[in-house]
C-alpha positions in Angstrom: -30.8 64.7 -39.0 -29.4 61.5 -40.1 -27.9 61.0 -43.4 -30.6 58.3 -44.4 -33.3 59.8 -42.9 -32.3 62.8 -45.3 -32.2 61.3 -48.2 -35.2 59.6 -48.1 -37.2 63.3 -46.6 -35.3 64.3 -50.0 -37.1 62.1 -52.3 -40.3 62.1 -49.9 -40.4 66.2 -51.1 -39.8 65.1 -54.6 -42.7 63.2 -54.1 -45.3 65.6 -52.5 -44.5 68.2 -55.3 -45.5 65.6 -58.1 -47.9 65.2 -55.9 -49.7 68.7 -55.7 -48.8 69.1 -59.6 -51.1 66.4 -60.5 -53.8 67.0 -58.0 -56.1 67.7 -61.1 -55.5 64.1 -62.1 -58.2 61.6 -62.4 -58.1 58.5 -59.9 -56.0 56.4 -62.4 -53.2 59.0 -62.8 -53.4 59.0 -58.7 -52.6 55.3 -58.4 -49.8 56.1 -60.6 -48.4 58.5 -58.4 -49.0 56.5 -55.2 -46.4 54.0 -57.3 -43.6 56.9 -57.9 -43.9 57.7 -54.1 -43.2 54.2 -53.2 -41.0 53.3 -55.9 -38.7 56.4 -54.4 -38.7 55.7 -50.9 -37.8 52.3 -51.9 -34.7 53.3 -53.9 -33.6 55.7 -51.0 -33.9 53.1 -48.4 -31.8 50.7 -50.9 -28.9 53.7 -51.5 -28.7 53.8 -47.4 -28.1 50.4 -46.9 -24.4 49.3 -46.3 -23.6 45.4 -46.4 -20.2 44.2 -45.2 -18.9 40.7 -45.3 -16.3 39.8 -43.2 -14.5 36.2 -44.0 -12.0 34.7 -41.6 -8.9 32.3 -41.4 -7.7 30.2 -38.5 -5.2 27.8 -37.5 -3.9 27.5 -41.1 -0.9 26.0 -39.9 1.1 26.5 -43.2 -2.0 24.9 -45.1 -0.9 27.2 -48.2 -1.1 24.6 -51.7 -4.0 21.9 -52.2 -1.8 19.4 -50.8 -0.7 17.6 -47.8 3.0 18.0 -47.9 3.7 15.4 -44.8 0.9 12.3 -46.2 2.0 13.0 -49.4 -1.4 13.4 -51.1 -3.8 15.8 -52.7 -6.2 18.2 -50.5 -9.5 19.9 -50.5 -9.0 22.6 -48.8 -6.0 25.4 -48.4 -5.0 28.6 -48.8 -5.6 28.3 -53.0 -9.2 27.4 -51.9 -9.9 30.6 -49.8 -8.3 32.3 -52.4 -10.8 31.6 -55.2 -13.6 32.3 -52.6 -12.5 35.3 -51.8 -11.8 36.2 -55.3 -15.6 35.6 -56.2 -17.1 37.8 -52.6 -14.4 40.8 -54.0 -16.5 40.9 -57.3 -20.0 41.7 -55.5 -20.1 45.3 -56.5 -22.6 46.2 -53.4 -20.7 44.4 -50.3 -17.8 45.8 -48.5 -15.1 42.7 -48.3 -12.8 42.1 -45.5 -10.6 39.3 -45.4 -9.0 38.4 -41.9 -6.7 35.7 -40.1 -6.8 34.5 -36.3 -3.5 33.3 -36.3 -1.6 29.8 -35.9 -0.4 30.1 -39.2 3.7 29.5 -39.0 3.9 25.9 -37.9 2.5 22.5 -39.4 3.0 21.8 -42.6 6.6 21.8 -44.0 6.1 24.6 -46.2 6.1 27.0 -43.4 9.2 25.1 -41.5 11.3 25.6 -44.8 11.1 29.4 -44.8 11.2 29.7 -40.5 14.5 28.1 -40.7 15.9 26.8 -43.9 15.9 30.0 -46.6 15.8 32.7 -44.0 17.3 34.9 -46.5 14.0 36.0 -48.4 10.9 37.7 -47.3 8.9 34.3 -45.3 6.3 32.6 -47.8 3.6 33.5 -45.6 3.9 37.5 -45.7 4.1 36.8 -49.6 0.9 34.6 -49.6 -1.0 36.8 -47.0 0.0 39.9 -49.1 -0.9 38.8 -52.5 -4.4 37.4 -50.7 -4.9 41.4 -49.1 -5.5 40.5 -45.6 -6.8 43.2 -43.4 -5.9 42.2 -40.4 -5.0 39.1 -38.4 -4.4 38.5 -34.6 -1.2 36.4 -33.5 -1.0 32.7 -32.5 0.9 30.7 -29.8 2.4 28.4 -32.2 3.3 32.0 -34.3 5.7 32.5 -31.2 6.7 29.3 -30.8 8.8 29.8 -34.2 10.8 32.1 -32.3 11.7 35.6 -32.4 13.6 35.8 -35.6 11.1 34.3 -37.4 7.8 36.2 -36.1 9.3 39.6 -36.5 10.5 39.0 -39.7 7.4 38.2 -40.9 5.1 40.8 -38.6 7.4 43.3 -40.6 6.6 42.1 -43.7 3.3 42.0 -43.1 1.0 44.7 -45.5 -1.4 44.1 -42.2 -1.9 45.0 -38.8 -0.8 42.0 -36.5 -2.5 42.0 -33.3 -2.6 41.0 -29.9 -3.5 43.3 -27.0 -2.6 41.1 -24.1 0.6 40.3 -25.7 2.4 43.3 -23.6 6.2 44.2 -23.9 7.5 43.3 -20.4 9.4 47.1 -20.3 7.1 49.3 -21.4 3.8 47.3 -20.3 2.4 48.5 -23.8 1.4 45.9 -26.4 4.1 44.2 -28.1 2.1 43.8 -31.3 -0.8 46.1 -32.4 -4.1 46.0 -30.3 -6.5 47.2 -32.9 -7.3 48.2 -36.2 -10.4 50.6 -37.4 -12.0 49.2 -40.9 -13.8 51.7 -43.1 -17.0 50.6 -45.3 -18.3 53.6 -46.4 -19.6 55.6 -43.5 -19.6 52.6 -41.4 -16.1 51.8 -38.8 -15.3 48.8 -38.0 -12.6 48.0 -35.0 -11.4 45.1 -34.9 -9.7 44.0 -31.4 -6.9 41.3 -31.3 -6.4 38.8 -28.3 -4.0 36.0 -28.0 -4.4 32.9 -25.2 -2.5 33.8 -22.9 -1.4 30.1 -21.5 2.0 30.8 -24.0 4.4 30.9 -20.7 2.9 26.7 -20.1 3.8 25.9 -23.1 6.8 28.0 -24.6 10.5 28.7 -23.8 10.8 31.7 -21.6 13.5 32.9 -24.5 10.5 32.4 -27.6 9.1 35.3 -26.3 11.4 37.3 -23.6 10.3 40.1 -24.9 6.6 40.0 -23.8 4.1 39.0 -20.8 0.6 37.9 -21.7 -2.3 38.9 -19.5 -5.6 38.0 -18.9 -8.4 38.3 -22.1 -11.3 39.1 -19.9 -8.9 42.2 -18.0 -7.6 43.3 -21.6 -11.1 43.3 -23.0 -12.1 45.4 -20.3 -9.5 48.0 -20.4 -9.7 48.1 -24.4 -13.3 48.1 -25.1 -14.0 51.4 -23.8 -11.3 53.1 -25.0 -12.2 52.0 -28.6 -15.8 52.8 -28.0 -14.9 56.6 -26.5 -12.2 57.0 -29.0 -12.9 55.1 -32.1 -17.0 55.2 -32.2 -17.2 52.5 -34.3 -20.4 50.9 -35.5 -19.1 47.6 -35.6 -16.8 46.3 -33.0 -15.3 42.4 -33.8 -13.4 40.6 -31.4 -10.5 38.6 -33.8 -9.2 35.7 -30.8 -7.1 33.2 -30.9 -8.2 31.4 -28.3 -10.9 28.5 -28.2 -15.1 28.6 -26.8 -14.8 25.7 -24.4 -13.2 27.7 -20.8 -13.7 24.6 -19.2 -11.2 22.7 -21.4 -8.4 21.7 -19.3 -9.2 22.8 -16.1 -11.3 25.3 -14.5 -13.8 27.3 -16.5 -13.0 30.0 -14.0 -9.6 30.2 -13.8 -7.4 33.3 -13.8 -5.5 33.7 -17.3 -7.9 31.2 -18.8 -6.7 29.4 -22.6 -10.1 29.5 -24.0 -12.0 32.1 -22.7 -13.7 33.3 -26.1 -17.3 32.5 -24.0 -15.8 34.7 -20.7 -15.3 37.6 -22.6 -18.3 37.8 -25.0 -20.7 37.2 -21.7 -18.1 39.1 -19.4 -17.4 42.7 -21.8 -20.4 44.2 -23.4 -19.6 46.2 -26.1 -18.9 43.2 -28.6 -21.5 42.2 -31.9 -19.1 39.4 -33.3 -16.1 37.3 -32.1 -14.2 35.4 -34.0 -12.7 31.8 -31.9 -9.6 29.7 -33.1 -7.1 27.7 -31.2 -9.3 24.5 -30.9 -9.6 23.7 -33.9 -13.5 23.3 -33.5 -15.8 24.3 -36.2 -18.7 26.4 -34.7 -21.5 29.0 -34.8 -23.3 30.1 -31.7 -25.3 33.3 -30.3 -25.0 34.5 -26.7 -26.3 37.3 -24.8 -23.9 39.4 -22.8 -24.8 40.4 -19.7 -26.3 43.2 -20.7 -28.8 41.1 -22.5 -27.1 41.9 -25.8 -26.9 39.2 -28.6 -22.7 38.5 -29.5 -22.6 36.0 -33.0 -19.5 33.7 -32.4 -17.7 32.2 -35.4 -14.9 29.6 -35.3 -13.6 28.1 -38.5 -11.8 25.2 -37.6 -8.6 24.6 -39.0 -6.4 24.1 -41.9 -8.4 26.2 -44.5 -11.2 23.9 -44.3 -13.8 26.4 -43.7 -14.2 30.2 -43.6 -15.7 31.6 -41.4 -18.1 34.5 -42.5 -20.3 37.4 -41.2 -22.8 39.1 -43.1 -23.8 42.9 -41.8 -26.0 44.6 -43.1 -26.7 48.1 -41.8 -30.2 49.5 -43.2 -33.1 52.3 -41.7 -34.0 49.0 -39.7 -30.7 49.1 -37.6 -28.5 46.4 -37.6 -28.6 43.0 -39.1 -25.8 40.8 -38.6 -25.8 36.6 -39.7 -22.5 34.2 -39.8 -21.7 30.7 -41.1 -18.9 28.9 -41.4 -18.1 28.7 -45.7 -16.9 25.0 -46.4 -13.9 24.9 -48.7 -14.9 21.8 -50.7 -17.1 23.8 -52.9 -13.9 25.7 -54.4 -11.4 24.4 -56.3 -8.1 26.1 -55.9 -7.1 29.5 -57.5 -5.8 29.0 -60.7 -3.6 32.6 -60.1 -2.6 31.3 -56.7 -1.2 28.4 -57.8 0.9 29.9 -60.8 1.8 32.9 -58.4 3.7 30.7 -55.6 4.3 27.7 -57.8 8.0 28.0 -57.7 7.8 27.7 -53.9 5.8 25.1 -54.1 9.3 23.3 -56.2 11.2 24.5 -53.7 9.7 23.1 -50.8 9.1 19.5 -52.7 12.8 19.4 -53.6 13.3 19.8 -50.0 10.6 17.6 -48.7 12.2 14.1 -50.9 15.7 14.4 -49.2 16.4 10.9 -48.6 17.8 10.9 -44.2 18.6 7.4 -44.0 16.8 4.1 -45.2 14.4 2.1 -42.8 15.1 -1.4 -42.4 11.4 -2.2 -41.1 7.7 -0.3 -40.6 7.0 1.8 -37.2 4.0 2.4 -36.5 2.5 5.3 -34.7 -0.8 3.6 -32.7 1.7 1.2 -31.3 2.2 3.9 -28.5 -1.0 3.3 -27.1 -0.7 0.3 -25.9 3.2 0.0 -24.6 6.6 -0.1 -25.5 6.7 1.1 -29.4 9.5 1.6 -32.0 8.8 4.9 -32.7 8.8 6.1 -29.1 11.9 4.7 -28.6 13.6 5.9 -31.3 12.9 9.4 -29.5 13.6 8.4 -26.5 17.2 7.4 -27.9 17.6 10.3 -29.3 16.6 12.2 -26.2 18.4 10.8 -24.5 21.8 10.6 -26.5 21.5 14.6 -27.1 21.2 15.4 -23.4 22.9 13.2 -21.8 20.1 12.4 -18.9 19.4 9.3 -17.3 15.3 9.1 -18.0 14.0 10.6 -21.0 9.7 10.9 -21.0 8.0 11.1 -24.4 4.8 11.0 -25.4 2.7 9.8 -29.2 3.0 13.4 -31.2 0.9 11.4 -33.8 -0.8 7.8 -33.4 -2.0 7.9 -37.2 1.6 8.0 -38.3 3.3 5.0 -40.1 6.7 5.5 -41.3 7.6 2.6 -44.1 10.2 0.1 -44.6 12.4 1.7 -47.7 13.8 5.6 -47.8 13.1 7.7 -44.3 12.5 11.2 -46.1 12.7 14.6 -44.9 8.7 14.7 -45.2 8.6 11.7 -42.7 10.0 13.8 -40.0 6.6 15.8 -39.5 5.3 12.8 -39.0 7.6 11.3 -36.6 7.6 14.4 -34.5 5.2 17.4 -35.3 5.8 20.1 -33.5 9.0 22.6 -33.0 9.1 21.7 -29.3 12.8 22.3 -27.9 14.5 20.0 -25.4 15.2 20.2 -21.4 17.3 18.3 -19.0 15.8 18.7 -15.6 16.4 17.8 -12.7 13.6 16.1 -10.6 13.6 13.9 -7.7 12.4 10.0 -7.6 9.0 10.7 -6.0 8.1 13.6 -8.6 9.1 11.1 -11.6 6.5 9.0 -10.3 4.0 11.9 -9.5 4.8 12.3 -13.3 3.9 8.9 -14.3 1.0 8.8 -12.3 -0.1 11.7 -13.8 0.3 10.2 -17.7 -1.1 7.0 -17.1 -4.2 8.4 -15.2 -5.6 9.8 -17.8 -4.5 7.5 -20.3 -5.7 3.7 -19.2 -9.3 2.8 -17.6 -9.2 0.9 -14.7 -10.0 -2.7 -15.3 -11.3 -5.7 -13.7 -11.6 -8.1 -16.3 -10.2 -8.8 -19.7 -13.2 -7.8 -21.1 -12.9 -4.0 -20.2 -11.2 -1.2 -22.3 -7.4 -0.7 -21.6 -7.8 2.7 -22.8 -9.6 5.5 -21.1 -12.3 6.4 -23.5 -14.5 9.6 -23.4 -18.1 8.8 -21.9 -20.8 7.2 -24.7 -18.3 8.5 -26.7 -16.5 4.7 -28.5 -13.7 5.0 -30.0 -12.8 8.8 -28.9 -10.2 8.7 -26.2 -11.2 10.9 -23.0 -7.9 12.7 -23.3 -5.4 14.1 -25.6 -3.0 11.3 -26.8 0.0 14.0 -26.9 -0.3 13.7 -23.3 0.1 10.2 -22.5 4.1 10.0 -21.4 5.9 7.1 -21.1 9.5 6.7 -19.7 12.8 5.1 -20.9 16.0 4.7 -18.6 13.6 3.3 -16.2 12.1 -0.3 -15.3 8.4 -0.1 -14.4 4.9 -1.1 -14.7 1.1 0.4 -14.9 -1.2 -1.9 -12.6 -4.3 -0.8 -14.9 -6.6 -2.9 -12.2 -5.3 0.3 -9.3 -6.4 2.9 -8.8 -5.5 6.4 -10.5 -3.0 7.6 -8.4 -1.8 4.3 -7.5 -0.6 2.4 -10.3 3.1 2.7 -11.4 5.8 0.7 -10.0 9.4 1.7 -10.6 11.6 -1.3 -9.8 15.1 0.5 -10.9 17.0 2.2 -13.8 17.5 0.5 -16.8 21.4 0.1 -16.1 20.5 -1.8 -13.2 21.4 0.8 -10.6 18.5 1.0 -8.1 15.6 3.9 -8.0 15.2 5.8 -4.7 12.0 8.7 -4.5 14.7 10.4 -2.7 17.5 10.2 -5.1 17.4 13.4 -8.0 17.6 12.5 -11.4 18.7 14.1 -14.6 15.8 13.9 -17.1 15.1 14.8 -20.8 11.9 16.2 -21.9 10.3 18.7 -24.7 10.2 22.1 -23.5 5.8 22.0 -23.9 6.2 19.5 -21.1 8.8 21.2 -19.2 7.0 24.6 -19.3 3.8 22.5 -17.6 2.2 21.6 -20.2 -0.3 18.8 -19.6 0.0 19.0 -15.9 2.7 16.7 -15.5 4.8 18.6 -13.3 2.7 20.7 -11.6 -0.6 18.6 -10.9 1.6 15.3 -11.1 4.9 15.8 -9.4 3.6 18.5 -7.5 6.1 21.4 -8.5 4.9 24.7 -8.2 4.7 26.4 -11.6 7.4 29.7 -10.7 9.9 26.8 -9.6 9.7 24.9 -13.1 12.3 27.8 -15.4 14.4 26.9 -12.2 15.2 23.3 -12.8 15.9 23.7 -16.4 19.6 22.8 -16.5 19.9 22.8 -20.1 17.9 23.6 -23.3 18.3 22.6 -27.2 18.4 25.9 -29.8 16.8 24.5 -31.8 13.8 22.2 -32.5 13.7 18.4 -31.4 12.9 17.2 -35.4 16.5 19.2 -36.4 18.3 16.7 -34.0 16.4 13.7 -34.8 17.1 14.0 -38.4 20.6 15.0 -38.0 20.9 11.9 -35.6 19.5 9.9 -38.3 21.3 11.3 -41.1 24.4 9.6 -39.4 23.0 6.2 -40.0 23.4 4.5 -43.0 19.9 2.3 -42.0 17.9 3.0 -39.6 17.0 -0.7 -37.6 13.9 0.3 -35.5 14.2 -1.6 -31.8 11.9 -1.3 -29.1 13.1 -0.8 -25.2 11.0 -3.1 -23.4 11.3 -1.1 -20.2 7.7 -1.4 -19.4 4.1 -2.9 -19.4 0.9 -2.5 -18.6 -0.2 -5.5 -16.0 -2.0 -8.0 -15.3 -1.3 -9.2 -19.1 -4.1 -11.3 -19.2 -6.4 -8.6 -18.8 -4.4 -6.0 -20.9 -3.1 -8.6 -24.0 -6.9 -9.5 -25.0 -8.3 -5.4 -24.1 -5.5 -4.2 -26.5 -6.5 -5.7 -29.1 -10.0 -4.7 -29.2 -8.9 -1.6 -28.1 -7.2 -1.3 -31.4 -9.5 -2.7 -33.9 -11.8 0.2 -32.4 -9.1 2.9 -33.2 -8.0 1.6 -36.6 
């Protein structure tokens, strides 16, 4: 017999002998004991029930202090705010607490930069924080790789967690490279908790970030995994913990093979699961599907940055199973108090480092500029690109359109906003006809196609004004080159390359050296595969040459050797005709600012 069941038959006997020893009572004493019998089965029923409330980080991205290293200004949510939440859920004397993270936490804010690859000597902030917090568990991120090697295993190790990822696979051995699951206790109850990473890391990374490792699919690893957890493990609870996003479609084909964001595949595709956490796309969200066994799967995903938490409430009773989630809103917290005085000489250090003056900035550059041509802050990359690799074209694309970099000191901070992520960078080679495959690629989904000065220059979403229909990190442009964007063609059929910037002539059937960031070398965005039409498994072979470290290291040791920095545009290119684009971008622009 059941435990619960037991325990209340236990008290239910208790009962029944009161019961027969008061059987002489009158009808008042009876209603009495009618009360007793209720009031026990009540408190057995209460003593049975287990409650479990499991809270949830993703895409920190080095979020750690109440404060927004790169703007330079206070914030309402981080790491010290989940802290004080979490501080008040451990205090609930009848709830089992687990605290978990879904990865992306080693790149973004400068805080996490400083300890990848400045003071490498101690343990890594993050263990320290994640530590001191108790995290249970946490599943690994792409941009967690993306730091490299040397960085994620020194910090796995120091983890007081299980790190997982079961598609993350080591290429020898075939067996995961990180953990696959971990089994929670609450009382009687187990919990398993099963780690999956998106597995679009080889479009996006360095083959030598992770060389050690081949991803597979989520839905395939789900199904391999779940019944050996089940048959094994017999856990009552079984939590999927994935950094990957809810929208499959995003990108490409909701179907595809090795798909970045199936969080929605798996849940309808693998019975077996009650919650899944999502992360990745940085999209707050709750939602319930049924599997296709017609079971109910809760899916959480809490945004970013510490701005929410997500959390699931289980409560396990004689009634079965209840299970609700929300997504906690960190505004209602201030920041820990302990948190802040545990890690606030970090905090010093990492400020010292931040107000390192580079060089000094003889004018403004502006990020938004990048939207609508030629722009000084592009160009400055492109220079720098350029310079570093020696190529002849160098694409780049606007890491950050909200950016503005001021006339006066150029500090170490501004450099995460100048260029945000640790991308690397590649010379390739490529031939004429795939540079303008890769044009046609970036400016297709970048400009609308007009026919009159009074139509958008930018490609906005549908009934959605003021939200561009694609990512802006996508939207290349070209220097070493001379050419224009017909924005009255046709996608497909708008770029005109009239010759290299030296003045040397361009021929499609001429190859070309070219500089790039290794997330667009890898494929990322489509540019050379859907664009210049190179088959994915032939990309690692034009690499010629690759950076060791990140693109921001270069740009501010290329800076560094200036005594002022005097921002110039290259005028290498323009959208035409210019008076339909002139008048477009600048409504265009008062909608964006």
């Amino acid at each position: 017999m059941p435990r619960s069941f037991k325990n209340v038959s236990k008290y239910v006997n208790t009962a029944r002998s009161v019961g027969f020893m008061l059987k002489n009572i009158a009808k008042r004493s009876r209603i009495l004991h009618l009360g007793v019998i209720i009031l026990l089965l009540f408190t057995a029923c209460k003593q049975d029930q287990i409650t479990v409330r499991i809270a949830v980080t993703t895409d920190v991205h080095g979020m750690i202090y109440p404060h927004d290293f790169i703007s330079r200004a206070p914030s309402d949510h981080s790491l010290a705010h989940i802290y004080k939440y979490v501080s008040e859920q451990r205090t609930k004397q009848d709830t089992f607490f687990f605290l978990l993270d879904n990865g992306d936490f080693l790149q973004g804010q400068p805080t996490v930069y400083y300890y990848n690859f400045v003071d490498t000597f101690q343990e890594h902030l993050s263990a320290r924080v994640m530590n001191y917090m108790e995290y249970d568990a946490g599943t690994v991120g792409n941009h967690d790789i993306e730091t490299g090697p040397q960085v994620y295993k020194r910090v796995g190790d120091s983890f007081q967690f299980p790190w997982l990822a079961a598609n993350a696979v080591n290429s020898t051995t075939g067996l995961p490279y990180f953990e696959p699951y971990t089994i929670l206790k609450a009382g009687s109850k187990r919990i398993a908790i099963l780690g999956l990473i998106t597995p679009g890391i080889p479009g996006w990374l360095p083959k030598n970030l992770w060389a050690e490792m081949e991803f597979r699919d989520m839905v395939e690893t789900a199904q391999e995994w779940v019944p050996h957890i089940i048959e094994k493990e017999k856990p009552d609870l079984l939590v999927g913990l994935f950094h990957s996003g809810t929208d499959a479609s995003y990108g490409g084909n909701p179907d595809a093979y090795m798909n970045e964001n199936a969080v929605m595949l798996v849940a309808e595709q693998v019975p077996g699961f009650h919650i899944i956490f999502a992360g990745h796309d940085h999209r707050v969200s709750t939602q319930q599907i049924a599997n296709i066994e017609g079971d109910s799967v809760l899916i959480i995903d809490p945004g970013s940055h510490g701005r929410f938490a997500g959390e699931a409430t289980i409560t396990f009773g004689s009634q079965g199973m209840q299970i609700r989630g929300e997504n906690i809103p960190m505004q209602a917290y201030d920041p820990s108090e302990a948190f802040l005085e545990q890690f606030a000489k970090e905090y010093e250090t990492v400020s010292e480092y931040l107000e390192d003056t580079i060089t000094w900035l003889a004018a403004d550059m502006v990020g938004l500029d990048a939207l609508f041509g030629p722009s000084s802050m592009l160009s400055l990359i492109h220079n720098v690109q350029l310079d570093l690799s020696a190529a002849q074209i160098s694409f780049t694309a606007p890491l950050s359109i909200s950016a503005v970099l001021r006339e006066g000191p150029l500090l170490v901070s501004d450099m995460f906003k100048l260029y945000r992520f640790e991308n690397m960078l590649y010379r390739m080679e490529l031939s004429g006809a795939e540079i303008d495959g890769f044009l046609e690629h970036a400016v297709g989904s970048w400009f609308n196609t007009m026919s009159g000065p009074g139509d958008h220059l930018l490609l906005f979403g549908p009934n959605q004004p003021g939200r561009l229909a694609s990512p802006y990190y996508n939207f290349s442009s070209a220097a070493g080159i001379n050419y224009t964007v017909d924005v009255t063609g046709n996608p497909g059929d708008r770029v005109s390359i009239q010759a290299l910037s030296d003045g040397s002539p361009f021929n499609e059937a001429n190859t070309y050296s070219v500089a790039l960031n290794s997330y667009r070398g890898n494929g990322g965005g489509g540019h050379l595969t859907a664009g210049a039409g190179i088959p994915k498994e032939e990309l690692a072979n034009r690499i010629a040459w690759s950076t060791d470290r990140d693109l921001r290291f270069y740009l501010m040791d290329y800076l560094r050797q200036q005594d002022t920095l005097y921002p110039l545009t290259r005028q290498n290119w323009a959208c035409i005709p210019v008076h339909f684009t002139g008048p477009a971008s600048i409504s265009d622009r008062k909608i964006l600012d």
